[in-house]
N, C-alpha and C positions, 0 to 999 in steps of 0.2 A: 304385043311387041311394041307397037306405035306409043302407047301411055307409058312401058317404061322407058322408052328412049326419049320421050318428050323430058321423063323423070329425070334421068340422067342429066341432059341439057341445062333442067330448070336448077340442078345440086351444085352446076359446075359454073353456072350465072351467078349463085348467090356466094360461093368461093369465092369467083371471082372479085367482085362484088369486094366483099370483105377484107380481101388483099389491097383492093383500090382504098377501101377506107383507112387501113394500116397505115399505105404509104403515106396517103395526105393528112395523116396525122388528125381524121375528123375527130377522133378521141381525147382531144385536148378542147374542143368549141363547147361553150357550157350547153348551147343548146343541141347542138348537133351529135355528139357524143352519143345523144339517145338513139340516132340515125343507127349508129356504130354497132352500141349495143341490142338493135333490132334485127340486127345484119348478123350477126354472132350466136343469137338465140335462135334463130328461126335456122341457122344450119344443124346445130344441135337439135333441134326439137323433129327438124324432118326425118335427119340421121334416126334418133330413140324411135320415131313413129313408123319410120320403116322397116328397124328391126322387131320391134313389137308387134308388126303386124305378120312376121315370119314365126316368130318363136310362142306368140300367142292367140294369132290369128283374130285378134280386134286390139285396134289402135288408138280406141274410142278414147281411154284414160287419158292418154299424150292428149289430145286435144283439149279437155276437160283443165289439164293443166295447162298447158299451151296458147290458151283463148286468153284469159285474163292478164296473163303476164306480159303477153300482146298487145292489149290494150293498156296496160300499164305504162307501158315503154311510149305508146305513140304518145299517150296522155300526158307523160312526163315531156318530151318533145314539143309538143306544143305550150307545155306549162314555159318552160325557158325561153320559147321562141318568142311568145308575146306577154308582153309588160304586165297588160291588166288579166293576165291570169296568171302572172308569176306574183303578180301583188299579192293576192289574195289566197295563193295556190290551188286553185281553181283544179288544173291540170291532173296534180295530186291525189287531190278529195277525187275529181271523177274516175281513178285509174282506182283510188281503193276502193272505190264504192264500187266498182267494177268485179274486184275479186269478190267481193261479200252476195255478187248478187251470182256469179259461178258458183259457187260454195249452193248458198238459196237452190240453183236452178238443180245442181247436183244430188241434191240433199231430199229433193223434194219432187222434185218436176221429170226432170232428164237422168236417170241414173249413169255414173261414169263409163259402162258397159254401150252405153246408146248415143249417139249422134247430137252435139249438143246446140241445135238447130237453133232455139229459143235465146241462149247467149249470142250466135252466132249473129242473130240478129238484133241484139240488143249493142251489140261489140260496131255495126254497122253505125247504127243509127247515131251515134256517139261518136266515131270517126269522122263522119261525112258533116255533124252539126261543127265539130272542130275546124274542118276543113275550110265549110262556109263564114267561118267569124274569121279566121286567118286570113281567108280573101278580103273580106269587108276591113279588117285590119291594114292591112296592106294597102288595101284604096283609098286610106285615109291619109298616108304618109307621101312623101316625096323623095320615091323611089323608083330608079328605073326597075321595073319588076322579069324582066329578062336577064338583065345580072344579078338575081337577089335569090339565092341559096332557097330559101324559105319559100319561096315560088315555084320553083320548080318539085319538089319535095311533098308541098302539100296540092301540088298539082299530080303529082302520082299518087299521089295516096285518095284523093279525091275518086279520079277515076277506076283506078284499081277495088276500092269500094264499092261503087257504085255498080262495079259491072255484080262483084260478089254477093250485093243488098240482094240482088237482084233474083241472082242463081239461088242464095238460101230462103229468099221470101218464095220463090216457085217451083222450090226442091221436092216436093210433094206430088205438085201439079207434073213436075219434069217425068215424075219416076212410076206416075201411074197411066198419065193420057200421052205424053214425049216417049214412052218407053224402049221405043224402037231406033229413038236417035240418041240415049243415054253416052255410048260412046262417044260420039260427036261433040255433044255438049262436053264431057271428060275432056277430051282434046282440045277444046275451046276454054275453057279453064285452064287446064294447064299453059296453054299458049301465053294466054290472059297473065298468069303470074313470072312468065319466064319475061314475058315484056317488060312488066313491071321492076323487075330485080337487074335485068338490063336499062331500062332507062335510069334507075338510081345508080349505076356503076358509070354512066357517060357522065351523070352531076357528076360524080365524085372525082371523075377524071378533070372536070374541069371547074373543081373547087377553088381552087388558088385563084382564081379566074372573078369568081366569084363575091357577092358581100354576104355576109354571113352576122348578122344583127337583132337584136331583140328588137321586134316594132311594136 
């Protein structure tokens, strides 16, 4: 009962969430748009994954799909947000090389049927190295980094990763020697993502507010 009202919560944050993007019109900012459209997919793909886990009792496909397109989005987000990977499209290249290596891991490793652990953590690593040059990016420039859109942004995503690197590099460890606080850990993830989608809905609130600039 506790996990799916946690679910509930975390469906009506990202709603949420998505309406805030609407009004401030994040869908017109070259870079941020991807914000938008991460916001938009990830309610769709929770929606698909929660009925597939009713009508076929594994949900595993959604994610198989769902992982790479993920990382696509952020990839692209960070490609518009900073110069010297919009130069070169950096961003891009990582987001496609991303799906080919879902594909790889599907094809080969992890079948769509099974947990796709191996992406999940490749999708990590890739996130959080973005994350780290966005900061170093940004330290470079003169900007107050308190009003700058792009800070905030790759400061949720940052930590939001980091907590997840974490949970799927120990997901094994959790679920054979943790086994008895399995739940707990559940609920502490879910919390983990309802934060997250909550603290991207308070940017968004105060986007207007905000600078919103390729550095």
């Amino acid at each position: 009962m506790i996990i799916k009202g946690l679910f509930i919560i975390y469906l009506i944050t990202i709603v949420v969430a998505n309406c805030i993007s609407i009004y401030r019109k994040v869908y017109s900012s070259e870079a941020d748009k991807w914000i938008s459209f991460l916001l938009a997919a990830t309610l769709l793909f929770e929606i698909i994954s929660e009925v597939a886990s009713h009508t076929l009792q594994n949900n595993m496909y959604v994610y198989h799909v769902w992982s790479p397109i993920q990382l696509f989005l952020i990839c692209s987000y960070f490609n518009d947000s900073i110069k010297t990977l919009k130069r070169h499209r950096t961003g891009y290249i990582l987001g496609c090389l991303g799906i080919l290596v879902a594909i790889v891991n599907a094809s080969f490793i992890q079948p769509p049927s099974t947990l796709n652990s191996i992406f999940l953590l490749y999708e990590g690593f890739i996130v959080i190295g973005l994350c780290l040059y966005a900061f170093y990016n940004l330290a470079s420039k003169d900007v107050e980094l308190t009003k700058n859109v792009h800070f905030w942004f790759t400061t949720i995503l940052l930590i939001y990763w980091s907590v997840v690197y974490v949970y799927w590099g120990m997901y094994k460890f959790m679920n054979n020697i943790l086994s008895d606080y399995i739940y707990t850990i559940m609920y502490t993830m879910m919390s983990v993502n309802i934060l997250a989608y909550a603290a991207i809905a308070i940017i968004l609130l105060n986007y207007r507010k905000m600078i919103s600039t390729s550095g």
